[in-house]
N, C-alpha and C positions, 0 to 999 in steps of 0.2 A: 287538518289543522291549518289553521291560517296565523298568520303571524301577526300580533297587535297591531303591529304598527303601518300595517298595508290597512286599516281599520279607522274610524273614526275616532278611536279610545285617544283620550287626552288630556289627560287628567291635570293639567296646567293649564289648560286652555278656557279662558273665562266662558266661553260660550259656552263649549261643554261642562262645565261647571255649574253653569246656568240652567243647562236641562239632558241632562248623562243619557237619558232614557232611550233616545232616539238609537242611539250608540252601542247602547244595551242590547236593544234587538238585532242590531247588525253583528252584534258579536255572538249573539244566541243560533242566528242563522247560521255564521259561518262553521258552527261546530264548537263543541263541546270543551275545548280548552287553546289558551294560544299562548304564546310563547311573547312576552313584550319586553322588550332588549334593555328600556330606558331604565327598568326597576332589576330587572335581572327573575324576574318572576314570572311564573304560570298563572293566565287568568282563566279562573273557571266560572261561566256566566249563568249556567243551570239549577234550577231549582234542588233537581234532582240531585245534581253532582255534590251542588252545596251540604245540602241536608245530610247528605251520605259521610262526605268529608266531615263534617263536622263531630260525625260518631267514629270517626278512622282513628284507631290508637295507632296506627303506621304513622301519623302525623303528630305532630303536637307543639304545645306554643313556646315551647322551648327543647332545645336537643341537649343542655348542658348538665344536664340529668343524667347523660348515656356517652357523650363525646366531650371532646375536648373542641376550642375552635380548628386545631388544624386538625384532628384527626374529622373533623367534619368538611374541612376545606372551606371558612372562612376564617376570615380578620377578626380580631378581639375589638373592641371599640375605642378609637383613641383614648387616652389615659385622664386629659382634659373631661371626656363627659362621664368619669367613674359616679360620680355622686347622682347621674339624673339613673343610670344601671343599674346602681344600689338596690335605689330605692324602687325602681321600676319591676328588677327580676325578682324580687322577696315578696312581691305580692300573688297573692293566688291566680289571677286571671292569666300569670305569666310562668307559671309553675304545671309539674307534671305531680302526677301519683309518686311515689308516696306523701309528698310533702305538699301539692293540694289538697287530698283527701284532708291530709288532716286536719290544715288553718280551715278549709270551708266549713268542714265540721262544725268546730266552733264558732265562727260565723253566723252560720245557719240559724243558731239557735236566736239571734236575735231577729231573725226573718222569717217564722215560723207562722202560718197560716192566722195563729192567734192573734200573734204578736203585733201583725201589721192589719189586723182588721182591730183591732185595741188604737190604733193611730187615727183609725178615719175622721171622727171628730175634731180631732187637734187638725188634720190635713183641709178639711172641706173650711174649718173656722178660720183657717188663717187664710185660706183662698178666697172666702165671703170677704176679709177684710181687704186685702188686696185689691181686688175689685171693685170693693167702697169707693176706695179711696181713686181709683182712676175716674170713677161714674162722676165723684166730686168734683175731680178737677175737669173734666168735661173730656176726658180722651189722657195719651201720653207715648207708650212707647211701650208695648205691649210684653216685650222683651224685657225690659228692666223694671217697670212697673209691677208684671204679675208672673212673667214665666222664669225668671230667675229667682226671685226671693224666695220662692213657695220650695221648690225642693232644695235648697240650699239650705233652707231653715231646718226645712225637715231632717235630713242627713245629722245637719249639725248637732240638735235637740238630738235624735239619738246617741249621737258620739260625745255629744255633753261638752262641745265648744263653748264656751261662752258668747253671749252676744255680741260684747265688744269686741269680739276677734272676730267675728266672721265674711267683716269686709273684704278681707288678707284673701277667703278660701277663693274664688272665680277666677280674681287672676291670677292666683298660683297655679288651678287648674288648667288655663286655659295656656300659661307658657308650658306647661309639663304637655297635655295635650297635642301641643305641635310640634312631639316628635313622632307621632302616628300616623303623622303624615308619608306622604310619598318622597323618596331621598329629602329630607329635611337639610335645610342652608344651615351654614354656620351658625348664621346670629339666631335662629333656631334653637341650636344645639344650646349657644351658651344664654339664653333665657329660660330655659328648661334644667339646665344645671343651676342656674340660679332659687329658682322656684324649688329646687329638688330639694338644695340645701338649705333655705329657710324655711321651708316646710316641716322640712325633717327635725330642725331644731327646736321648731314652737313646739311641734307633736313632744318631743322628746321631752318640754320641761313641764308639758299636758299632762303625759304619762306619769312623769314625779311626782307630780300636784297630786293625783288622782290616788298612786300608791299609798302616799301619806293619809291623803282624804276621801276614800273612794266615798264613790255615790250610785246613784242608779242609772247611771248609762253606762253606752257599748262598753266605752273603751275600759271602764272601772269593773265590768263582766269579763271582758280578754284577759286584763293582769289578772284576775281570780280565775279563771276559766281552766279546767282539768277536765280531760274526755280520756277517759284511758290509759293515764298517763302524761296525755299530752297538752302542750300549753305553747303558744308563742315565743321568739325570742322577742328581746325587743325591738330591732329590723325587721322581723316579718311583723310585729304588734303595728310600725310605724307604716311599715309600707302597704300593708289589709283599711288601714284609716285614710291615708290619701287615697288607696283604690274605692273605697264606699266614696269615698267625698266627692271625687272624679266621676265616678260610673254612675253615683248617686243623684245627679243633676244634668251632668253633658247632657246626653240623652234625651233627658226629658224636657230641658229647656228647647232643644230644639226640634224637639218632635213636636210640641206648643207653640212655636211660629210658623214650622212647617206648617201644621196641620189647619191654622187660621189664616196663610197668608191661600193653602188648596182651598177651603171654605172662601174664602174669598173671589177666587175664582173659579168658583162652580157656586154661583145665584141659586140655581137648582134643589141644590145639594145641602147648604147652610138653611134654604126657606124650608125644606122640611126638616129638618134638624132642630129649629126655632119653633116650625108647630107640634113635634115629638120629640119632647124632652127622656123617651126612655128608647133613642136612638144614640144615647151617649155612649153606652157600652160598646154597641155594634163599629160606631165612628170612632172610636180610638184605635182598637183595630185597623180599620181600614185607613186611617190616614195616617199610621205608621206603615204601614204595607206600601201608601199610594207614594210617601216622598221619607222613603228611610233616613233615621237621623244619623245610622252608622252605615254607611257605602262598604265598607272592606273592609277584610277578615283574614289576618294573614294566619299560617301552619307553616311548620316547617314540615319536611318529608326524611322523617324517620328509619324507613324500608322501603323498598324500591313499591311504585303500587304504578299501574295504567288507567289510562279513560282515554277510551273511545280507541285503544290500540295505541297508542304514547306514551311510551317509560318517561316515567318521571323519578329520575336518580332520587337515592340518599343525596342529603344535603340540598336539595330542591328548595326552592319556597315558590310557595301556592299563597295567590291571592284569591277570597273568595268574594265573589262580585256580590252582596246581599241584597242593592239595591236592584240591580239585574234579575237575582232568581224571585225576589217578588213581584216581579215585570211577568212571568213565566208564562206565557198563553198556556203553554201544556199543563199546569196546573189553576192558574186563575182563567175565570170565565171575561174576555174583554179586559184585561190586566189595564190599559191603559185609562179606563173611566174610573172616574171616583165614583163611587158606589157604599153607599154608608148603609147601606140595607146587608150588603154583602154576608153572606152566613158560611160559604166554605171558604175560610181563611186561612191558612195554614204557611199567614207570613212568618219570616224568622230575623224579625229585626231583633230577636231577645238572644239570639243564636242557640246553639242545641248542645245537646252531648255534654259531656261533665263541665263546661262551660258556660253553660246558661244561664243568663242572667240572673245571680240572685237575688235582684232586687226588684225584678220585671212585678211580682203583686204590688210592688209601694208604688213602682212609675206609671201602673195601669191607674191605681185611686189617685194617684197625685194629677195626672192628665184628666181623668175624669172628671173630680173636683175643680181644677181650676174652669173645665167647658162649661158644667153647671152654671157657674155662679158667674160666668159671663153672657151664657145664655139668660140667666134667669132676672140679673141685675142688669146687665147691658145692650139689650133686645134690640137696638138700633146699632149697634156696634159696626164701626165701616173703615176703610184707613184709609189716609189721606195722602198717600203716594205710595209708588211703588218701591220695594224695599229693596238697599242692597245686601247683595249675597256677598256671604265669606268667602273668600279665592278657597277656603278650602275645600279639597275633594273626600278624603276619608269621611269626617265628622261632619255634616253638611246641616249649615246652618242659616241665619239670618244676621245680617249687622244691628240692626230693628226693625222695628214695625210700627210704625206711628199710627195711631188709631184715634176717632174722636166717638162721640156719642149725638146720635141725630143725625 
């Protein structure tokens, strides 16, 4: 075991920011978990380990299910960011058994194989129009023209936002979002508490509306929703809608700059892609695998567990490197080429085990549809500088992407 920080890992560090991957490998080489002083975490870089961890009920995404903060031996969260906590731990992705099973449950039901192949039409037509309109204007900003509106809509038309509100949802996401970051600043903290609590309140006079006048979305399905018994409070109804809304789009917005700015730099790779349009499937895949839009996957450590011979105490936290384990030579062939042909893929940017993305079939059609109809309507498609990247490391994005036609 090597210690992070004798490593190239540097996750503030714009360059590596810019391209983690080199860093990855060196961290893969030196062995199977390290110890990085700055976050207080173990990082584990392996595909295998990943994978593995991510089915470990010794771990889980929260301990507050089994311990208290001290009898876990941490701090409670200053009292200033209660309202971004709230709303953050009453959601499923941050909840354990019993009380995940049960909101996913319900859930579920609106993401059910059916359900979201019943969307394609609404998804591909409003991506055909989205891309109209950029071909129109001769190019634009490929980020806010077509990779942010498309699943924002989509989410929202589920959850029965109105359109006149929908402006509000991105950048409330994206202040809440940057506390997932690594030790997050202050002014961090209280933009995220800000977002938390305006969010929280729209959703909540959403839900009244809805009680009085329900209709046919999510949210009017949740307030009705009985499985056994069981039904959401209204904190877990409010914080299950900011987590679709969030998970709903993050992701997929920037798994769609990633994936066009790699296309971009592999000529190769986009020219047959352009003359095999039923290369769409295979390249989503692969160009979530090639530039992951979520880098890191934290656990906490429930029961004491080892790798590689290294007790990793209760009370532990485990960083899992995802963009790393889909780097993995030991399981991909040439990790580092983009390869849209690629057929043993077995990336986990959708993460695994009772956490798995539940929206990963809508973010696979929603990505697909938008490459169609750029392929199909934008055939010249090329962009006219090189774009900047977000400082951030978790959630790894683009600033924009400007792009013209011709």
């Amino acid at each position: 075991m090597a210690a992070a920080s004798d490593l190239a890992f540097d996750p503030w560090d714009p360059a590596f920011v810019a391209d983690p991957y080199p860093a990855y490998a060196e961290l893969r080489a030196r062995g199977r978990v390290h110890w990085f002083e700055p976050t207080g975490q173990w990082l584990v870089p392996h595909h295998a380990d990943v994978s593995a961890l991510l089915r470990d009920r010794r771990l889980g995404r929260t301990y507050q299910h089994r311990f208290t903060h001290e009898d876990f031996g941490r701090t409670a969260p200053p009292p200033e960011q209660e309202p971004f906590h709230t709303l953050n731990d009453h959601g499923m992705l941050d909840l354990e058994p019993p009380d995940h099973t049960r909101i996913r449950r319900l859930v579920s039901k609106a993401f059910t194989p059916r359900t979201v192949e019943q969307l394609k039409p609404y998804v591909h037509g409003l991506a055909g129009e989205l891309v109209a309109r950029l071909v129109e204007a001769g190019g634009g900003d490929l980020l806010t023209d077509v990779a942010e509106p498309l699943p924002v809509a989509v989410i929202a038309e589920m959850l029965g936002i109105p359109e006149a509100d929908r402006g509000q949802l991105r950048p409330w996401s994206a202040d809440i979002c940057g506390m997932y970051e690594l030790n997050p600043s202050e002014e961090t903290a209280r933009k995220a508490v800000r977002a938390s609590v305006e969010f929280s309140e729209y959703l909540r006079e959403l839900i009244a509306e809805r009680r009085t006048e329900p209709g046919e979305d999510l949210i009017s399905g949740l307030i009705a929703a009985y499985d056994e018994g069981d039904r959401l409070t209204e904190q877990e109804m409010i914080s299950t809608c900011v987590l679709l809304l969030n998970a709903g789009h993050e992701a997929t917005v920037n798994a769609t700059v990633n994936g066009w700015w790699a296309l971009f730099r592999h000529p190769d790779q986009l020219a047959a892609l352009r003359a095999d349009h039923a290369l769409v499937p295979s390249a989503v895949e692969e160009l979530m695998r090639y530039d992951t839009p979520l880098q890191l996957f934290e656990r906490w450590v429930l029961d004491e567990i080892e790798i590689d011979g290294t007790a990793i105490p209760r009370g532990a936290e485990i960083a899992m490197l995802f963009g790393s384990a889909n780097h993995d030579p030991a399981v991909f062939d040439a990790p580092e080429k983009l390869d849209l042909t690629r057929r043993d893929n077995p990336h986990i940017s959708f993460s695994a085990g009772i956490h798995y993305c539940i929206g990963a079939p809508l973010a696979r059609i929603e990505l697909a549809a938008s490459m169609s109809a750029l392929l199909e309507r934008a055939p010249t498609l090329r962009p006219t500088a090189e774009p900047e990247r977000k400082p951030n490391f978790v959630i790894r994005g683009l600033k924009g992407l400007s792009v013209e036609i011709g």
